[in-house]
C-alpha positions, 0 to 999 in steps of 0.5 A: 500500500502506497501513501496515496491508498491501495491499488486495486485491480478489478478484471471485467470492471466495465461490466455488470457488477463491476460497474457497480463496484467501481465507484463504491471503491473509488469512494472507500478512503482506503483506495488510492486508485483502482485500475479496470481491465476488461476486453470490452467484448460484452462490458462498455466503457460507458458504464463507468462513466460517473467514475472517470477521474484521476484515480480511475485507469482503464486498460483494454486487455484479455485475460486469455492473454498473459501480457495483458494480465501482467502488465495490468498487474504491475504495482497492484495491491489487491485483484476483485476477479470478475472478468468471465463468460456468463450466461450459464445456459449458453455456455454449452454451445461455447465450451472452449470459450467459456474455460478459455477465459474463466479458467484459464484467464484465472490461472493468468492473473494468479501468475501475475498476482503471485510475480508481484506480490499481490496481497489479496485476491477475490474471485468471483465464483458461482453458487451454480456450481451446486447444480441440482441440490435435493437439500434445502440447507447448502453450505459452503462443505456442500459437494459441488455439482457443476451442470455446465461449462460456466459452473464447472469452469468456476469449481476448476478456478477455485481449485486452482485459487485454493492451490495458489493458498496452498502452495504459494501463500497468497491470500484469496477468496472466493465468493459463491455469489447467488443470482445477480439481479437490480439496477446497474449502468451495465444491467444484463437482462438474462439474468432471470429477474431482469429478464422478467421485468423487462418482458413484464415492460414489453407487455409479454408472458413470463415464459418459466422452465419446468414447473417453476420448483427450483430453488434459486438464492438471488441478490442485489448487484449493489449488495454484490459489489458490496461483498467484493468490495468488503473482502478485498479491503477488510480482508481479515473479517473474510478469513475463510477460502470460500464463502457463499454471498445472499441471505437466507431470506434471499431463497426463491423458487422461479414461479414464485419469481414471476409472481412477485414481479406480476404482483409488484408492477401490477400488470395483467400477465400470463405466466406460461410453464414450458413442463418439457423444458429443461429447468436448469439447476436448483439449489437453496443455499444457506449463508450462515458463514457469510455473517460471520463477517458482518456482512448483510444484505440490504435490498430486497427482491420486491425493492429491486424490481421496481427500481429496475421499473423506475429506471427503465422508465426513465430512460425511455423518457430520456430518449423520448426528450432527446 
């Protein structure tokens, strides 16, 4: 840590969490600067731009490439690991991809990280990587069960992170983060909440695989960006390796999903259950380690829905004046 703050490097900064955490970093007293690298394949540039300034870097890089990495790595204090292919479902069609940059894009920052004695690293991992889970009580000793590239190539990164502890002493975490949803510059509307909403907006069915029984946790994107921001500067109040990161309360089925957004935005919608489809995996997940460190979360399901309302309503009035 220099006198002027921490360094703080955030791979895939520009997009959808990332463009939450950024700027509750750059206003954390601790940091310095923060330097954002990201390919710009999915994130943009203009999700950061309430962030421009002195304190914010930006380098265009690919984590496939090791000299990307390492020269964003130069002089860094501490790594929030996002960059990755999301989008579970549509990672079976994009495999080679899909490990390319999770997998081996992780490996390409724990080798900068370790070159220049980088302090801490979060990653970002997955409670999807649970898959199909008869029990309603998930810990982090749950046996991970991966049911596609996306969630096998996270269990394969943080195999390689617990090695880097192992045998290399770095200081690292990974947070099993629930399903993202809310309101953020760099909102992802595949996302099964956003998703809904904005099929809600568009005046159409909420279209639900299988019955609608399985099990998903979910969290707010800025109560995410909370948690990496809190593990890569409190550290010590995150000793464990692994952590699962939303609240117990914060445990929904699908089809109550869709009737909770039906409810909030008060439309008359059909929600149609496709019974042959393949409903994905299923997993309710307990967070108890995750008090451990003082971390709650603070929005709800039903507050989030409808800021996303409010603010897409807001930016079609804003496109309307212009």
């Amino acid at each position: 840590m220099s006198d002027d703050g921490l360094r703080v490097l955030v791979t895939g900064g520009c997009g959808y969490i990332g463009s939450a955490l950024i700027p509750q970093l750059l206003d954390d007293d601790q940091v310095g600067e923060v330097v954002v690298v990201d390919s710009l394949i999915d994130g943009s540039p203009r999700n950061l731009a309430g962030c421009l300034g002195d304190d914010l870097r930006f380098r265009r890089g690919d984590v496939r490439v090791y000299g990307d990495v390492e020269s964003a790595t130069r002089n860094i204090d501490r790594i929030v690991h996002l960059a990755a292919i999301t989008g579970a479902d549509s990672t079976h069609d994009r495999r080679g991809e899909t490990f390319a940059v999770n997998q081996d894009g992780t490996e390409n920052v724990l080798t900068a990280a370790r070159k220049f004695d980088v302090e801490t690293i979060v990653f970002a991992s997955s409670c999807n990587n649970y898959g199909r889970a008869a029990s309603t009580d998930i810990d982090e000793e749950t046996e991970q069960n991966p049911l596609n590239p996306y969630a096998e190539s996270k269990v394969e990164s943080e195999e390689l992170l617990q090695e880097a502890v192992d045998e290399h002493g770095i200081d690292a975490t990974a947070l099993r983060m629930s399903t993202v949803y809310g309101w953020s510059p760099g909102i992802r509307f595949n996302l099964v909440v956003n998703h809904f909403v904005f099929r809600a907006l568009t005046d159409r069915p909420l279209t639900v695989y299988g019955d609608g029984s399985n099990w998903r946790p979910f969290i707010h994107v800025q109560d995410a960006a909370r948690a990496y921001a809190s593990a890569v500067l409190e550290p010590d109040e995150w000793p464990e390796f692994v952590y699962n990161v939303g609240s117990n309360e914060g445990n929904y089925r699908i089809s109550e999903i869709a009737e909770i957004v039906r409810e909030e935005l008060d439309y008359e919608l059909d929600i149609t259950y496709l019974e042959d489809e393949h409903p994905g995996p299923s997993y309710h997940v307990n967070f108890d380690r995750l008090s451990e460190t003082g971390f709650e979360t603070e929005w709800t399901l039903r507050e989030g829905i409808q800021d996303v309302a409010e603010q897409m309503a807001r930016k079609n009035r804003e496109m309307i004046e212009t």
